[in-house]
C-alpha positions as CSV (number, residue, x, y, z in Angstrom):
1,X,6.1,-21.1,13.7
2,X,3.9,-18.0,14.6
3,X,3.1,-14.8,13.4
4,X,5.3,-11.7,14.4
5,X,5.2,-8.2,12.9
6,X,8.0,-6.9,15.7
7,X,10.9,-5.8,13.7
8,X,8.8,-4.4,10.8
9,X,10.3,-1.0,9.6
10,X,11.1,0.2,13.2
11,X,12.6,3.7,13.0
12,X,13.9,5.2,16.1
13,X,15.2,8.7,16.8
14,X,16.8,10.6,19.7
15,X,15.2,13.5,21.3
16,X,16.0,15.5,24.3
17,X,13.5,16.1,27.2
18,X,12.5,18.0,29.8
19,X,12.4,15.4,32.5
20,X,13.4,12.0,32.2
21,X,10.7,9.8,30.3
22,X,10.0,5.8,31.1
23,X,9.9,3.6,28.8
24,X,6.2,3.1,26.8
25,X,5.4,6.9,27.2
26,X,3.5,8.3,24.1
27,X,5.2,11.5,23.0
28,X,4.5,14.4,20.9
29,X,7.1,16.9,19.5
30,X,7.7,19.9,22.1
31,X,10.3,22.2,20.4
32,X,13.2,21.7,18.2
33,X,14.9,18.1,18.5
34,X,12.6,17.6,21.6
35,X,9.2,15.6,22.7
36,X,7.5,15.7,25.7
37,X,4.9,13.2,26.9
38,X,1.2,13.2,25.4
39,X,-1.8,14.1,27.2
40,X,-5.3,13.0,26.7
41,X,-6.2,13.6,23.0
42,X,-3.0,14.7,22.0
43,X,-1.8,13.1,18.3
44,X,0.8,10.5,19.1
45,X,4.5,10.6,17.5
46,X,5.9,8.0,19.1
47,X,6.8,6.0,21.9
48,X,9.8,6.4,24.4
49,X,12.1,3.0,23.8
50,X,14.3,3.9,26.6
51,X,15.3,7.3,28.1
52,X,18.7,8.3,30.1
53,X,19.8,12.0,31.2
54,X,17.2,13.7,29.1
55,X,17.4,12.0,25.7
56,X,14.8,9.5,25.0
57,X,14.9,6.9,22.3
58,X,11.7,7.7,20.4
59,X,10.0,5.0,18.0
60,X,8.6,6.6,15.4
61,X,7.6,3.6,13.3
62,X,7.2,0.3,12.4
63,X,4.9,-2.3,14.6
64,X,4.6,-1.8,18.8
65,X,2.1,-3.0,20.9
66,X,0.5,-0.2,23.0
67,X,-1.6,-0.5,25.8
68,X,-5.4,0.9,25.0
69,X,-8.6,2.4,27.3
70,X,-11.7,2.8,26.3
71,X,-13.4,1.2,23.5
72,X,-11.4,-1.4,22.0
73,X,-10.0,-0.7,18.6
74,X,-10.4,-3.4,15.7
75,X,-8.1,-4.9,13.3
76,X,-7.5,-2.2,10.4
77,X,-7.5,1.2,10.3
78,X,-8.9,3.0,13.4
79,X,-8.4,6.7,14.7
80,X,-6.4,6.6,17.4
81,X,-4.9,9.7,19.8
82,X,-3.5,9.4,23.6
83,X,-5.9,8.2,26.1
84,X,-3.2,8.8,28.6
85,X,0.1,9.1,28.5
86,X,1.0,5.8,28.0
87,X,-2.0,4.4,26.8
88,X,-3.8,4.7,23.2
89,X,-7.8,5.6,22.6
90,X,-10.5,5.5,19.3
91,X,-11.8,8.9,19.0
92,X,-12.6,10.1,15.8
93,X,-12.4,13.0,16.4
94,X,-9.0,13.4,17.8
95,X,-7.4,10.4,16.5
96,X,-4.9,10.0,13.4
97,X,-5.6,6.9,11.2
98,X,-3.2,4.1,12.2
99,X,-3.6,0.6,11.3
100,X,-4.0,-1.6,14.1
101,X,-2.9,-5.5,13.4
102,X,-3.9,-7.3,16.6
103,X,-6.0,-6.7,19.7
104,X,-5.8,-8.5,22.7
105,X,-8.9,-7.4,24.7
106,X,-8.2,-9.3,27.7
107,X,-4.5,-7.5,28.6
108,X,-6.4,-3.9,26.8
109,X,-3.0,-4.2,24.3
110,X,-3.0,-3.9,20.6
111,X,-0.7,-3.7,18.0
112,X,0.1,-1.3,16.2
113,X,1.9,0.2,12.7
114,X,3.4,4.0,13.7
């Protein structure tokens, strides 16, 4: 058996968009009942499950595993904000404490609690 924290107290919502959004896009809210995709340094909400004629599945919690750029985070907490729009980034300054469980430095990916 091996570990798995997928499943973990994933909550997803529905949100409408201004363009259609792929799936793994970090978003941030953008208005009422809508997101729109991060930039660099924006605080992430959540991340598009799947996305279909402007209304995008949003997880909002539980575990994921993000792609990352940069400096690679470590396992606890760690401040983390959009690097990209699809890929996480430590800043400090910027970044909202999330915990991070995993961190697979050769595919840049870590996993992370929402």
């Amino acid at each position: 058996m091996s570990v798995s924290f997928f499943g973990f107290d994933e909550k997803t919502l529905t949100f409408t968009t201004a363009s259609d959004l792929t799936p793994g896009t970090l978003v941030k809210p953008s208005g009422n009942g809508a997101v729109a995709a991060c930039a660099a340094n924006d605080a992430v909400f959540g991340v598009v499950i799947t996305c279909r004629k402007n209304l995008a599945c949003v997880q909002v919690g539980g575990y994921i595993r993000l792609p990352y750029t940069g400096t690679a985070p470590t396992v606890g907490l760690n401040a983390l904000c959009a690097g990209s729009d699809t890929e996480v980034e430590v800043d400090a300054t910027n970044g909202k404490e999330k915990y991070v469980l995993d961190v697979d430095t050769a595919d840049n990916t870590c996993g992370v609690l929402l």
